[in-house]
PLY file of the C-alpha trace (Angstrom):
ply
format ascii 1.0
element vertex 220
property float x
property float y
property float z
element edge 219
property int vertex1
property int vertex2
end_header
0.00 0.00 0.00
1.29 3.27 -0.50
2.45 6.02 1.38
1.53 9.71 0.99
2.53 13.18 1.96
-0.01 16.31 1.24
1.39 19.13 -0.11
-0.82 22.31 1.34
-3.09 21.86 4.17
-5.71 23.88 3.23
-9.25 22.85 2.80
-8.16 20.28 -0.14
-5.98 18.90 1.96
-8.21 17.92 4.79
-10.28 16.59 2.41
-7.61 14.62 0.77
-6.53 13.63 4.69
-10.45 12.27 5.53
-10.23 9.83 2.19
-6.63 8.44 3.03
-8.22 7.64 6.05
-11.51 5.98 4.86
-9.30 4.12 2.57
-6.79 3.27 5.28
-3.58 4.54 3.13
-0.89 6.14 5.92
-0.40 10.51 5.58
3.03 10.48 6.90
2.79 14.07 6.63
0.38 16.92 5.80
2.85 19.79 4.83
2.83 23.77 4.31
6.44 23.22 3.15
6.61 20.08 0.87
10.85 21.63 0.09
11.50 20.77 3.81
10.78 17.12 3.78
13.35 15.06 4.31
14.83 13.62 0.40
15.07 9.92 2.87
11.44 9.80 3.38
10.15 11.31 0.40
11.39 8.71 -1.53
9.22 6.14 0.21
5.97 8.62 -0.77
3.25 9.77 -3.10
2.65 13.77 -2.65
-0.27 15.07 -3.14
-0.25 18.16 -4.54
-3.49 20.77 -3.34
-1.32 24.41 -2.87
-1.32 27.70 -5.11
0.21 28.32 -8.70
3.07 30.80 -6.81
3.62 27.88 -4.50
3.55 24.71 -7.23
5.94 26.86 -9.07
8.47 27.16 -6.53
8.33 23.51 -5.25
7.59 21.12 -8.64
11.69 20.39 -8.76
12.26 19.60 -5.49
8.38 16.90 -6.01
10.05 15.61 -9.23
13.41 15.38 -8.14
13.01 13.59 -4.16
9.62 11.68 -4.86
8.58 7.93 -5.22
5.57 10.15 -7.43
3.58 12.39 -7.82
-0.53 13.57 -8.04
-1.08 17.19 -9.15
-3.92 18.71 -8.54
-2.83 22.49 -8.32
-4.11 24.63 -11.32
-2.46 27.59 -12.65
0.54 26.45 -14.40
-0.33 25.73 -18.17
2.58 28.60 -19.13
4.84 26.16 -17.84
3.12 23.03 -18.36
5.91 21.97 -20.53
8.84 22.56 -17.81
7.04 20.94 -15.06
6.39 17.73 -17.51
10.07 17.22 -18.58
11.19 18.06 -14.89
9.18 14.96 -14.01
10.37 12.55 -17.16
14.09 13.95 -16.49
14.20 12.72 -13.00
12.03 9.33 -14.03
9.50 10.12 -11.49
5.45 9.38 -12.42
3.31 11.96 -12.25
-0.37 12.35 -12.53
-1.63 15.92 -13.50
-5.64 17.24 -14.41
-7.29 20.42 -14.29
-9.76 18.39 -11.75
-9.84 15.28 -10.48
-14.13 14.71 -10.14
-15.28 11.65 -11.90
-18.00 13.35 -12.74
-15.58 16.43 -14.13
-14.04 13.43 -16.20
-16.81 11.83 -17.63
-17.80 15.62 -18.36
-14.75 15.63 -20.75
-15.21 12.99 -22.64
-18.82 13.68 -23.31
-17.91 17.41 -24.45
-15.25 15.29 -26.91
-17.90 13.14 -28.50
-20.74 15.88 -28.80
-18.31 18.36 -30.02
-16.97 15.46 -32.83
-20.93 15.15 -33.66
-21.26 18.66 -34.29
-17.89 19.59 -36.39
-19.06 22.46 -39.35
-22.61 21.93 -37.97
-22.61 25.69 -37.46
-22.63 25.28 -33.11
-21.24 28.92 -31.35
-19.11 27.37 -28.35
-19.65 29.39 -24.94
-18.04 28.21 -21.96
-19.23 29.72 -17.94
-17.50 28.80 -14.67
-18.69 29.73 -11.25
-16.34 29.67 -8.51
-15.95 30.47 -5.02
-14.39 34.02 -4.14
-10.83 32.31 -2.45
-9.86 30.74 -6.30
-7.49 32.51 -7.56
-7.00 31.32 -11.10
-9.45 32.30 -13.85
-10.40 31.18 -15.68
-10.26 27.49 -13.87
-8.05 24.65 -14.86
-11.27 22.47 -15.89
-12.79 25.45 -18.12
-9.09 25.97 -19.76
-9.23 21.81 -20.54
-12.81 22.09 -21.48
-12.13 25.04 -24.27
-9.33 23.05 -25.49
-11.26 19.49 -26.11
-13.68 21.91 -27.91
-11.04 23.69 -29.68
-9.56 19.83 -30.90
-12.87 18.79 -31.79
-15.03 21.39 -32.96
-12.51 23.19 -34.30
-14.27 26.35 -32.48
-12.20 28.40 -29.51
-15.15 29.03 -26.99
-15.33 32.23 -25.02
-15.18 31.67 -21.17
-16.18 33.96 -18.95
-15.51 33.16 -15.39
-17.37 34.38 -12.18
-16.57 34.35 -8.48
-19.02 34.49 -5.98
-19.69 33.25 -2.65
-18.50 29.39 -1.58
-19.61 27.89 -4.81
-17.58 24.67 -5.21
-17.50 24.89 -9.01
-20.25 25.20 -11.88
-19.03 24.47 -15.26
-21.09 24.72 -18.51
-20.69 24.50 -21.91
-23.29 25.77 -24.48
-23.20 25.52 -27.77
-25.84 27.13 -30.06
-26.93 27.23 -33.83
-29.90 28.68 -35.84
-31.53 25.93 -34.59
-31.33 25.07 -30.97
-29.18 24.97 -28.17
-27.21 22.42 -26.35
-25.85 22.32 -22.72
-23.54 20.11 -21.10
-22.92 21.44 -17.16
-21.48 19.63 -13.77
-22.07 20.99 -10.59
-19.98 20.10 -7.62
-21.67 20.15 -3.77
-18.12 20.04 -2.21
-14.68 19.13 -2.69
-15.18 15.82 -1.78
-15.43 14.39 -5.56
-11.82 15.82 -5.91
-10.41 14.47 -2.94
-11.51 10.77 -4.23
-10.31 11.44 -7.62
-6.61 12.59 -5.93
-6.15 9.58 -3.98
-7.13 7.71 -6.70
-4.87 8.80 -8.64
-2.10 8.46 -5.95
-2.83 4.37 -6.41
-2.98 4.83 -9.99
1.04 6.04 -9.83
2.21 2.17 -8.34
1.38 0.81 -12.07
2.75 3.41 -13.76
5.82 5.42 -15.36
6.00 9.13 -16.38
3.55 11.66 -16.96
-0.18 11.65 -17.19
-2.89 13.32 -17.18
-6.19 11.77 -15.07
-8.46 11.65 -18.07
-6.33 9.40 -20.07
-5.84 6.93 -17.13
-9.38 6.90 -16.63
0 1
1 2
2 3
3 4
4 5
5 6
6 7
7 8
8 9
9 10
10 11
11 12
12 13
13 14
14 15
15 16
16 17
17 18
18 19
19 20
20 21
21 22
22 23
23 24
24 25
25 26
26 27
27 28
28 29
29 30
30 31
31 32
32 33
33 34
34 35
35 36
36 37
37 38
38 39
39 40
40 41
41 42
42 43
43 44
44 45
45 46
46 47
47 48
48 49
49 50
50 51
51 52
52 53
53 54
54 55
55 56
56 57
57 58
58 59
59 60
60 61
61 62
62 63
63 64
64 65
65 66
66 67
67 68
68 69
69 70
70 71
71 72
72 73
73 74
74 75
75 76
76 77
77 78
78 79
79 80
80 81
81 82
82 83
83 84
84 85
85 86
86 87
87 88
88 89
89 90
90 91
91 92
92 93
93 94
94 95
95 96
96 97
97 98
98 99
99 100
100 101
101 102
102 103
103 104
104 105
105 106
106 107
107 108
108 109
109 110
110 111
111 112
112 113
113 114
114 115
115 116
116 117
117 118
118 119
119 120
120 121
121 122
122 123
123 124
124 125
125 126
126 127
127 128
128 129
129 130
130 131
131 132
132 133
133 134
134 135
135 136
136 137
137 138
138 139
139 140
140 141
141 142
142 143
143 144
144 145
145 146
146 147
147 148
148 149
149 150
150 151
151 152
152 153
153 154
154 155
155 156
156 157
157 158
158 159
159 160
160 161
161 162
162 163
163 164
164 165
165 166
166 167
167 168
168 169
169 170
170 171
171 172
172 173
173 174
174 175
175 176
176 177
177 178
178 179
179 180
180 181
181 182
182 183
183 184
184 185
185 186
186 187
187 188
188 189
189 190
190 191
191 192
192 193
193 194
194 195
195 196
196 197
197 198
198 199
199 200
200 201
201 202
202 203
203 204
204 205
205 206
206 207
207 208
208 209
209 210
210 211
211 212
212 213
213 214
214 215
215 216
216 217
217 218
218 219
């Protein structure tokens, strides 16, 4: 069974704490400062990785270079995306990245993929919304960015997102699309963070049958 470290203690890190436990998988440590664990131990552990872009940034070599693997779930950090990936491959460590980690989110995806296939040059105006709560701090979110680029691939349509932050909303994302003729509307809504906290550790047992870098989606 594997072992795990969090990497930011915030709310998606209790959360990601409360499912190691229900799953009985051992948090050796829940950490604000993932660059002062000890190389020794790391090596024995999955981190799992719930901080800020600024912080993610600062910390993805020292996760790529000391880990057994990794399980990214920190948004923020597409400009870089390519840096962070061969960081990972360089020092032969897996990693699992996604803009969100919901089933539900996932199974969102790869709906938007097929519809968006379907529809190719049927004359469909992509719109994208996402509703967040007012503590996010990228817009627009990691799933909206993932969700304009499937459409992008398949429709061959960039979609407009507009992005909106209000109270504790957990996450609404929606995708219209629209012709002459009708409308269509594909939308998740999350209750809590819950559904990312099971995708995460998920994930982390996902990385014992793998090697280098993934994203959720395609492990799915």
């Amino acid at each position: 069974m594997i072992k795990v470290i969090i990497s930011g203690y915030g709310k998606m890190g209790h959360m990601v704490e409360k499912e190691l436990q229900n799953r009985g998988i051992e948090l050796v440590e829940a950490s604000e400062n993932i660059t002062a664990t000890d190389p020794a131990v790391a090596r024995e552990c999955v981190c799992i990785d719930f901080t800020t872009p600024e912080a993610f940034r600062n910390n993805y070599p020292f996760i790529a270079k000391h880990f057994k693997a990794a399980v990214i779930g920190t948004t923020g950090w597409n400009d870089i995306e390519q840096q962070v990936k061969q960081a990972f491959q360089e020092a032969g460590t897996p990693m699992v990245y996604a803009s969100n980690y919901s089933l539900g989110v996932n199974a969102l995806f790869a709906a938007i993929r097929k519809v968006s296939e379907i529809l190719k040059g049927a004359g469909y105006k992509p719109e994208i919304e996402e509703i967040h709560h007012i503590h996010k701090l990228d817009a627009p979110s990691g799933t909206a960015i993932s969700m304009g680029q499937i459409v992008e691939q398949e429709l061959g349509q960039k979609p407009v997102i507009s992005s909106i932050r209000e109270g504790e909303v957990p996450g609404i994302h929606t995708l219209t699309l629209t012709s002459g003729c009708d409308k269509l509307t594909l939308r998740h809504e999350a209750f809590s963070r819950e559904g990312l906290a099971k995708g995460a550790v998920v994930a982390a047992l996902l990385t014992e049958k793998i090697q280098g870098v993934h994203e959720f989606c395609d492990l799915l």
